[in-house]
MARROGU-101949 format. One record per residue (C-alpha): residue in one letter; x, z, y; residue number from 1. Coordinates in Angstrom, 1 decimal. Example, Ala and Ser with C-alpha at 12.3 -4.5 7.8 and 13.67 -1.06 7.14 Angstrom:
<recs>
+---+--------+--------+--------+-----+
! r !      X !      Z !      Y !   k !
+---+--------+--------+--------+-----+
! a !   12.3 !    7.8 !   -4.5 !   1 !
! s !   13.7 !    7.1 !   -1.1 !   2 !
+---+--------+--------+--------+-----+
</recs>
This chain:
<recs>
+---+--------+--------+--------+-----+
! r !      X !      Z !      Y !   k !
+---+--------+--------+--------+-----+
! x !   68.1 !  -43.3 !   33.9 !   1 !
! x !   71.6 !  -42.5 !   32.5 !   2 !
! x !   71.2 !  -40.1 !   29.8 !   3 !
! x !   73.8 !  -38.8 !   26.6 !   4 !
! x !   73.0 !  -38.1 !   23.3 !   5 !
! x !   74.8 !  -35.2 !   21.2 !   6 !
! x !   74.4 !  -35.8 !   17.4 !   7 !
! x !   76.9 !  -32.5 !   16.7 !   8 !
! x !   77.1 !  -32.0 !   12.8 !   9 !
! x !   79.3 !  -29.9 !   10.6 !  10 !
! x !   82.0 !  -32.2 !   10.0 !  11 !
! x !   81.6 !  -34.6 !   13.1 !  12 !
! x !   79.9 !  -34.8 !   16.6 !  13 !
! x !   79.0 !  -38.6 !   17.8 !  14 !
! x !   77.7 !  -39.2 !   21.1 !  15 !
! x !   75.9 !  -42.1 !   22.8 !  16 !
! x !   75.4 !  -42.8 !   26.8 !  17 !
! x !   72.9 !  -44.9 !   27.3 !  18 !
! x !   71.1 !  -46.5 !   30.4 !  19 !
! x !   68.3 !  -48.5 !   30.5 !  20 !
! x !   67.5 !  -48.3 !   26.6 !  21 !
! x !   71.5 !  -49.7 !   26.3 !  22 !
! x !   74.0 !  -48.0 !   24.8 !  23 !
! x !   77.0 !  -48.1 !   27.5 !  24 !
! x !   79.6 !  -45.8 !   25.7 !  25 !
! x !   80.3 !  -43.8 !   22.1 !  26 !
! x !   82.5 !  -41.0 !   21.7 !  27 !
! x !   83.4 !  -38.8 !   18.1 !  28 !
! x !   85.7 !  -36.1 !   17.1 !  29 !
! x !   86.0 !  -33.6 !   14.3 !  30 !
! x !   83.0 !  -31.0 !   15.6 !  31 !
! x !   85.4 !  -28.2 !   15.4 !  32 !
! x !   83.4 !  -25.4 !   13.8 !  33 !
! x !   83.7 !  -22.4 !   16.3 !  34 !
! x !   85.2 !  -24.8 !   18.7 !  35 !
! x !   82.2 !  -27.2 !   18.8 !  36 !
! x !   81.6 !  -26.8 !   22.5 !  37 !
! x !   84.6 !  -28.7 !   23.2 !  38 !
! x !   84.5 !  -30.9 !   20.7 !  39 !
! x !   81.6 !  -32.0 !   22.0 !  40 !
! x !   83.1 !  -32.3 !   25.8 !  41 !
! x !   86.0 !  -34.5 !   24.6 !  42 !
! x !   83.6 !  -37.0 !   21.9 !  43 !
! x !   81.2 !  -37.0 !   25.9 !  44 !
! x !   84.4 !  -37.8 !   27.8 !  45 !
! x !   85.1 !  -40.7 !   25.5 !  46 !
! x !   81.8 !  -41.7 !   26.0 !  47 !
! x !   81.6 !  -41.9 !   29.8 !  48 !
! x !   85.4 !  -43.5 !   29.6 !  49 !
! x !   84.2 !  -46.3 !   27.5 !  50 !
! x !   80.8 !  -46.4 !   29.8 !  51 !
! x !   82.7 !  -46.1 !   32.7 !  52 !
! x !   80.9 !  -43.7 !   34.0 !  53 !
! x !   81.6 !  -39.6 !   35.3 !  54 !
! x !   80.3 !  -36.7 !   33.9 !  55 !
! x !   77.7 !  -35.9 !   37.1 !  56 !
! x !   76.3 !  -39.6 !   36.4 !  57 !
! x !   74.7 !  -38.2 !   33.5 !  58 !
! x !   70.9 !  -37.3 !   34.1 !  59 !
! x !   70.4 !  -35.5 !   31.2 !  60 !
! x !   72.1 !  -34.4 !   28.1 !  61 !
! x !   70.7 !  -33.8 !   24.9 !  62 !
! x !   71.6 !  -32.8 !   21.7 !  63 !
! x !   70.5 !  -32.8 !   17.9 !  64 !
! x !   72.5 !  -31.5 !   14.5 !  65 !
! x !   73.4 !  -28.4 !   12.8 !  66 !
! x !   75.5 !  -27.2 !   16.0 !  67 !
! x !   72.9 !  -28.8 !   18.8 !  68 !
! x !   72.6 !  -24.5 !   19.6 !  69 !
! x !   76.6 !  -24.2 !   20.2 !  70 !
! x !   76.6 !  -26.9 !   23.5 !  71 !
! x !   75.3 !  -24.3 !   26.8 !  72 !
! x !   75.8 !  -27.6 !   28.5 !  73 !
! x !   73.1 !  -29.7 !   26.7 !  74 !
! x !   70.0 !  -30.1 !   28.7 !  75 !
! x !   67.3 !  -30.1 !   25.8 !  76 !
! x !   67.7 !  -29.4 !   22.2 !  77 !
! x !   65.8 !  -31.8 !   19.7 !  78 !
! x !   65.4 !  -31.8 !   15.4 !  79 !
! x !   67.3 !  -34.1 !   13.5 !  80 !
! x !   64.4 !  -35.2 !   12.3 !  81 !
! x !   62.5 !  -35.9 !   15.4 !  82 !
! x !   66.2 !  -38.0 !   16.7 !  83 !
! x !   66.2 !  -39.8 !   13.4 !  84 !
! x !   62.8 !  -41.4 !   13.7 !  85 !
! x !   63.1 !  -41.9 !   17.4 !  86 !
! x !   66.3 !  -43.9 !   16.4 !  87 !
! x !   64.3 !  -45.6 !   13.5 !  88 !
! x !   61.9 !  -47.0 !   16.1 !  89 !
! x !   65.1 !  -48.0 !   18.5 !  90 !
! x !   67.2 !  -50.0 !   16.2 !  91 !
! x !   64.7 !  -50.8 !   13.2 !  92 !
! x !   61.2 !  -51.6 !   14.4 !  93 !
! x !   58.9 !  -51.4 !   12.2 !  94 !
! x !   60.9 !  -49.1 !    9.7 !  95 !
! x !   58.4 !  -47.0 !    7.5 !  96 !
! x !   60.8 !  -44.5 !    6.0 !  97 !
! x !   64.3 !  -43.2 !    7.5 !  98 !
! x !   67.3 !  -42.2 !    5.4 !  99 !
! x !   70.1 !  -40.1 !    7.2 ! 100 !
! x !   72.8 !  -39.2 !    4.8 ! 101 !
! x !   75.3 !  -37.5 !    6.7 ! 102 !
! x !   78.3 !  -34.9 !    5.4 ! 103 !
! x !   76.2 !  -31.9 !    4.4 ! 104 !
! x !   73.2 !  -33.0 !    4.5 ! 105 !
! x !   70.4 !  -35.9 !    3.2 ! 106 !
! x !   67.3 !  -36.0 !    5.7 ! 107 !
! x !   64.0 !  -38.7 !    4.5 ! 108 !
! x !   61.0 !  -38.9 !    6.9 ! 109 !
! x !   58.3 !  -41.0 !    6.8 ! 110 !
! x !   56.8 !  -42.5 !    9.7 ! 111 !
! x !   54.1 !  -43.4 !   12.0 ! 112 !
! x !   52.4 !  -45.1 !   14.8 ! 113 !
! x !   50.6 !  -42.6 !   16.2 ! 114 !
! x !   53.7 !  -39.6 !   15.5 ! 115 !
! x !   57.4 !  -40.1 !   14.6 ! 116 !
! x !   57.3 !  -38.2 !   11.7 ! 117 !
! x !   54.3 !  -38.0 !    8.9 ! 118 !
! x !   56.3 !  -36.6 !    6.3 ! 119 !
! x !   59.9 !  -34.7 !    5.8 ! 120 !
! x !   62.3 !  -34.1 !    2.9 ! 121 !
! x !   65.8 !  -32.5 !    3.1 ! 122 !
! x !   68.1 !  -32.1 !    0.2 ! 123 !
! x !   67.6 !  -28.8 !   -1.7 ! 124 !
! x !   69.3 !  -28.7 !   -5.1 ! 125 !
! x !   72.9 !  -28.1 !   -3.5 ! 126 !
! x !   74.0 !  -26.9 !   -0.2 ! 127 !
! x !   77.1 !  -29.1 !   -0.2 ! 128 !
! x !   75.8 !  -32.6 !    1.3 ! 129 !
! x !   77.5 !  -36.0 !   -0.2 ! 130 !
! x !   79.7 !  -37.0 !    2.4 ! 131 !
! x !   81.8 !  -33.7 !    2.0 ! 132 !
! x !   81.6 !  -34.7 !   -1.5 ! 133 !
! x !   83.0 !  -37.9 !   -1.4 ! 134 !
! x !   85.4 !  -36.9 !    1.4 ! 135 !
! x !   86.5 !  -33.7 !   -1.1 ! 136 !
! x !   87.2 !  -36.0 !   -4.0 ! 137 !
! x !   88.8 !  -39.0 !   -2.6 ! 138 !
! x !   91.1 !  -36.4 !   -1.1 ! 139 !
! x !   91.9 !  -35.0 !   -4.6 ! 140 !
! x !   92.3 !  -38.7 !   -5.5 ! 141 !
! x !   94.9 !  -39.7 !   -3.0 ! 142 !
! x !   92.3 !  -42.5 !   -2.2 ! 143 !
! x !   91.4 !  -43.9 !    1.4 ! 144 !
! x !   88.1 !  -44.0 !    2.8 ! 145 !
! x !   88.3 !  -48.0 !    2.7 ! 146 !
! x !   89.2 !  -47.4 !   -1.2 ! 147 !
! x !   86.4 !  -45.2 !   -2.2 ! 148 !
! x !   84.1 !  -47.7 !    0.0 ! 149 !
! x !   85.4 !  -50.7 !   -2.4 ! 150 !
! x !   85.1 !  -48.6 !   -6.2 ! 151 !
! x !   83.0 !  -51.0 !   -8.6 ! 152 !
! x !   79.5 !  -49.7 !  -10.1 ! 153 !
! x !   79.5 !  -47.6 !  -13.0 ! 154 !
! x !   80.0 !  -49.0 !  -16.3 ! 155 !
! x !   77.3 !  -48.7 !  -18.9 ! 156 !
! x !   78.6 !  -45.6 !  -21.1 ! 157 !
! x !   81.1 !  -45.0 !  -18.3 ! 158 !
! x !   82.2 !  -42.0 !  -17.0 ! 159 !
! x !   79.8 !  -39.7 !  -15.3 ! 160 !
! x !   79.3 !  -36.3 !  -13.1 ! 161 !
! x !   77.1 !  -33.7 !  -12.3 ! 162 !
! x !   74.6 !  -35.2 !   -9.6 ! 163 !
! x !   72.9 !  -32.2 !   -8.8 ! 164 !
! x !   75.4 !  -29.8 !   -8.0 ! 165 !
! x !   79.0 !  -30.9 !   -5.1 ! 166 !
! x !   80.9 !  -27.8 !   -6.8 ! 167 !
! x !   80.3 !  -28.8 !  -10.8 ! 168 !
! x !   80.9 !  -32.6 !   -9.8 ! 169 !
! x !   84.4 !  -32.2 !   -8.8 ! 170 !
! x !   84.9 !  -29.7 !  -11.7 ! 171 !
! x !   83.4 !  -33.1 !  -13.6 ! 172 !
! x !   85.8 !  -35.1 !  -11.8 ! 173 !
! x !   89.1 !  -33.3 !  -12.6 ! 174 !
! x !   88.3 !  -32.8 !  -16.3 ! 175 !
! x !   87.9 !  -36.5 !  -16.5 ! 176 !
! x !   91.0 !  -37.4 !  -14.7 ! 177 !
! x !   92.6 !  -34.6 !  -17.4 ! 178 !
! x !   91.5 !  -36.9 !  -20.0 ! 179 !
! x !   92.7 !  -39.8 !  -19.1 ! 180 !
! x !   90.0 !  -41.3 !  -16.7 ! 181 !
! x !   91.4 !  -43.4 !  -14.3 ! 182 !
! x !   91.0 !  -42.6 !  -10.0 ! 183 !
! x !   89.1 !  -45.5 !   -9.6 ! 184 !
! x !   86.9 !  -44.7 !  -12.8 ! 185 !
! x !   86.3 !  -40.8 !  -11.2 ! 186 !
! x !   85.6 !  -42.7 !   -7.8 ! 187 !
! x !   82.8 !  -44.6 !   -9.4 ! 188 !
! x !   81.3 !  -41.6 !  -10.9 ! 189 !
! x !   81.4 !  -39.5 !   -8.0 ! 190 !
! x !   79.8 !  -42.3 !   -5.8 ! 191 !
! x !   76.9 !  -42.8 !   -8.3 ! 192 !
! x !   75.7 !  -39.1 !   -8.5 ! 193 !
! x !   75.7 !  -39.0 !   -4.5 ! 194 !
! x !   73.8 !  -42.0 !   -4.7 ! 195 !
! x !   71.5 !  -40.4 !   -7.8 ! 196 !
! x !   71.2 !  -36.9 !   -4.8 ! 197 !
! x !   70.0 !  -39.5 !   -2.4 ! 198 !
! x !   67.6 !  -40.8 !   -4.5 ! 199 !
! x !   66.2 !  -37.7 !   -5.3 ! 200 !
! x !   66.1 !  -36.6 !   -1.7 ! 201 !
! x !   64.0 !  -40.1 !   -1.0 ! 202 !
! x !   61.4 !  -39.4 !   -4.4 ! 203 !
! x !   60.1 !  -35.6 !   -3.5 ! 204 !
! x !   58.7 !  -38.0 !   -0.5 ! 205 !
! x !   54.8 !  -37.0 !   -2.0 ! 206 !
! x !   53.7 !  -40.5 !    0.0 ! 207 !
! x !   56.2 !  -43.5 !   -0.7 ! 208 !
! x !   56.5 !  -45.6 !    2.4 ! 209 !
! x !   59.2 !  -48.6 !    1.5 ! 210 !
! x !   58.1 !  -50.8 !    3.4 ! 211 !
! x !   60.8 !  -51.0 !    5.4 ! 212 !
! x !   63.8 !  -48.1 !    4.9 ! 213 !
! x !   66.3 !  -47.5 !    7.5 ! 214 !
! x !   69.6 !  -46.4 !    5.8 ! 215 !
! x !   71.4 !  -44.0 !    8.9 ! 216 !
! x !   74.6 !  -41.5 !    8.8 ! 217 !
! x !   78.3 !  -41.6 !    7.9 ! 218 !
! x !   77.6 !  -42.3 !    4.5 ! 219 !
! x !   76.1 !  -46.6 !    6.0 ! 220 !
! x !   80.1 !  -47.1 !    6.3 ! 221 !
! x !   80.7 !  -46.8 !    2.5 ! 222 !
! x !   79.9 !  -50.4 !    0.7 ! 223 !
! x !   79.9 !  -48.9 !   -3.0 ! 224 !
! x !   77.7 !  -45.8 !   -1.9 ! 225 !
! x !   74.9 !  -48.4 !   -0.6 ! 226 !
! x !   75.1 !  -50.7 !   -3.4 ! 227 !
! x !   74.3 !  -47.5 !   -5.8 ! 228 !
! x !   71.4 !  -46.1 !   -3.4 ! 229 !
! x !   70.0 !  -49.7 !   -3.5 ! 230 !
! x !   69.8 !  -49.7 !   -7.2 ! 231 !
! x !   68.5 !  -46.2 !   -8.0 ! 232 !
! x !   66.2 !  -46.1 !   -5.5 ! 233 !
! x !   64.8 !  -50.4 !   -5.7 ! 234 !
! x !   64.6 !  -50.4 !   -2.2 ! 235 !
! x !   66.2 !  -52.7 !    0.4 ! 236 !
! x !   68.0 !  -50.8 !    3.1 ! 237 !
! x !   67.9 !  -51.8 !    6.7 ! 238 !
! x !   71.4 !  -50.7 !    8.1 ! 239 !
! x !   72.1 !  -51.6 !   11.9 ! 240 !
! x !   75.4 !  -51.5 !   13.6 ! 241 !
! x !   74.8 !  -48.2 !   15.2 ! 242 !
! x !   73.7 !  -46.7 !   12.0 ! 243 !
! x !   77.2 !  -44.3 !   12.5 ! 244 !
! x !   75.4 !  -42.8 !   15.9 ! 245 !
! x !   71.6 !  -43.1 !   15.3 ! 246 !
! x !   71.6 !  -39.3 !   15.8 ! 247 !
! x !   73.4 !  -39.7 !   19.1 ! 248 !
! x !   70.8 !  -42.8 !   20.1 ! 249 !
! x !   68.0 !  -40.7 !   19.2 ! 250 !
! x !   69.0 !  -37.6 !   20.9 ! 251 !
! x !   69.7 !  -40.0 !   24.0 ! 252 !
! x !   66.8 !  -42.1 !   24.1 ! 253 !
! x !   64.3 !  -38.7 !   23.7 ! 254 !
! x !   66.0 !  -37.7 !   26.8 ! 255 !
! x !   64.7 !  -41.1 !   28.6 ! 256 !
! x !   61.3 !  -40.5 !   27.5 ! 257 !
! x !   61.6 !  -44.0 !   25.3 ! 258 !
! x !   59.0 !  -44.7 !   23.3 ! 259 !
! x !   56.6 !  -42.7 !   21.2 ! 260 !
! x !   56.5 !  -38.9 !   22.3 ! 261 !
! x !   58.2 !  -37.1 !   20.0 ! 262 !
! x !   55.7 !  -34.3 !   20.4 ! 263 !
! x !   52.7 !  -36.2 !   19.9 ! 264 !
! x !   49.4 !  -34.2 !   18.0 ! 265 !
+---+--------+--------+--------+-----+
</recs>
């Protein structure tokens, strides 16, 4: 069965086609905002190109993230929640607790054998998620994505910002480069309070499963992000390759009917 996943967020939309529990193609695009419905039609295009597949080879399409309501194509709608533990049991078997920290928004769920999904925990304190963050101030710093992902930890007494609020961190972050601070110095700082909102977002977990955490989201492709998460939290992280489109694998694989029901009492 050829199906496509739709992992359509605020700032990006990822998809996966996959056949036969394979993933056969990857698409992603800005998600557009009002013009998400297209987005999404040019990130499936990609997809199927790379698959070499058409459009009508597609069995079923189905999507998850904060626009999954804006595609009238989809076939099925799904929580990120549900597509993040479905991914979990794809690419990490055996994972206990899933971490999806994406551009607004930082998603932990623990998880079972007999559900997906025992316990959830979404980011409260701030509306603004870390990867607009990060994004935000490594604009402001004239710094590349590669350069932000290579910043060195945070010195003991070093610089530091607000980590529980996106809007006082970067007012944190100019005053520091108005005192002197260097970019790099501001970099570090900024990575370790989205780390320290992580964190949190993984603690109001009331049951602590860490055994086994799968790390998932934009956020997997930024090295000095991870090492900071790892510390605060004292977890190891599992990160697979397609940690960038777990959402879209999820989505995709729910449409196959792989696995554990995602609806299961």
């Amino acid at each position: 069965m050829i199906t496509a996943g739709i992992d359509i967020g605020m700032e990006n939309v990822k998809v996966a086609v996959m056949k036969d529990e394979k993933v056969l193609g990857r698409g992603r695009g800005v998600s557009g905002g009002a013009g998400r419905a297209a987005a999404a039609e040019a990130a499936l295009g990609e997809a199927l190109k790379e698959a070499g597949l058409a459009k009508g080879d597609v069995e079923k399409i189905v999507a998850t993230g904060k626009g999954k309501f804006d595609l009238p194509f989809a076939d099925e709608v799904v929580t990120e929640a549900i597509a993040a533990a479905k991914a979990a049991e794809y690419l990490c078997p055996g994972a206990t607790t899933v971490i999806d920290a994406g551009a607004d928004e930082t998603l932990v769920a623990t998880l079972g054998q007999d559900k997906p999904v025992l316990e959830l925990a979404i980011n409260e304190k701030c509306a603004a998620g870390v990867g607009i963050l990060l994004k935000s101030i490594g604009r402001r710093l004239g710094m590349t994505p590669e350069e932000m992902s290579a910043v060195p930890p945070v010195a003991a007494g070093g610089p530091a910002v607000n980590d529980g609020c996106a809007v006082f961190a970067e007012l944190d972050a100019l005053s520091l480069l108005n005192h002197g601070a260097s970019p790099r110095e501001v970099a570090s700082a900024v990575t370790d309070a989205a780390a320290v909102r992580v964190c949190m977002t993984f603690n109001d977990i009331t049951i602590p499963a860490a055994e086994k955490v799968a790390l998932f989201g934009g956020l997997t492709n930024n090295a000095a992000f991870i090492a900071a998460l790892k510390s605060y939290a004292k977890v190891d992280l599992a990160i697979p390759a397609e940690a960038d489109y777990a959402g879209a694998i999820g989505a995709a694989l729910i449409g196959a009917g792989w696995g554990i029901s995602p609806f299961a009492a």
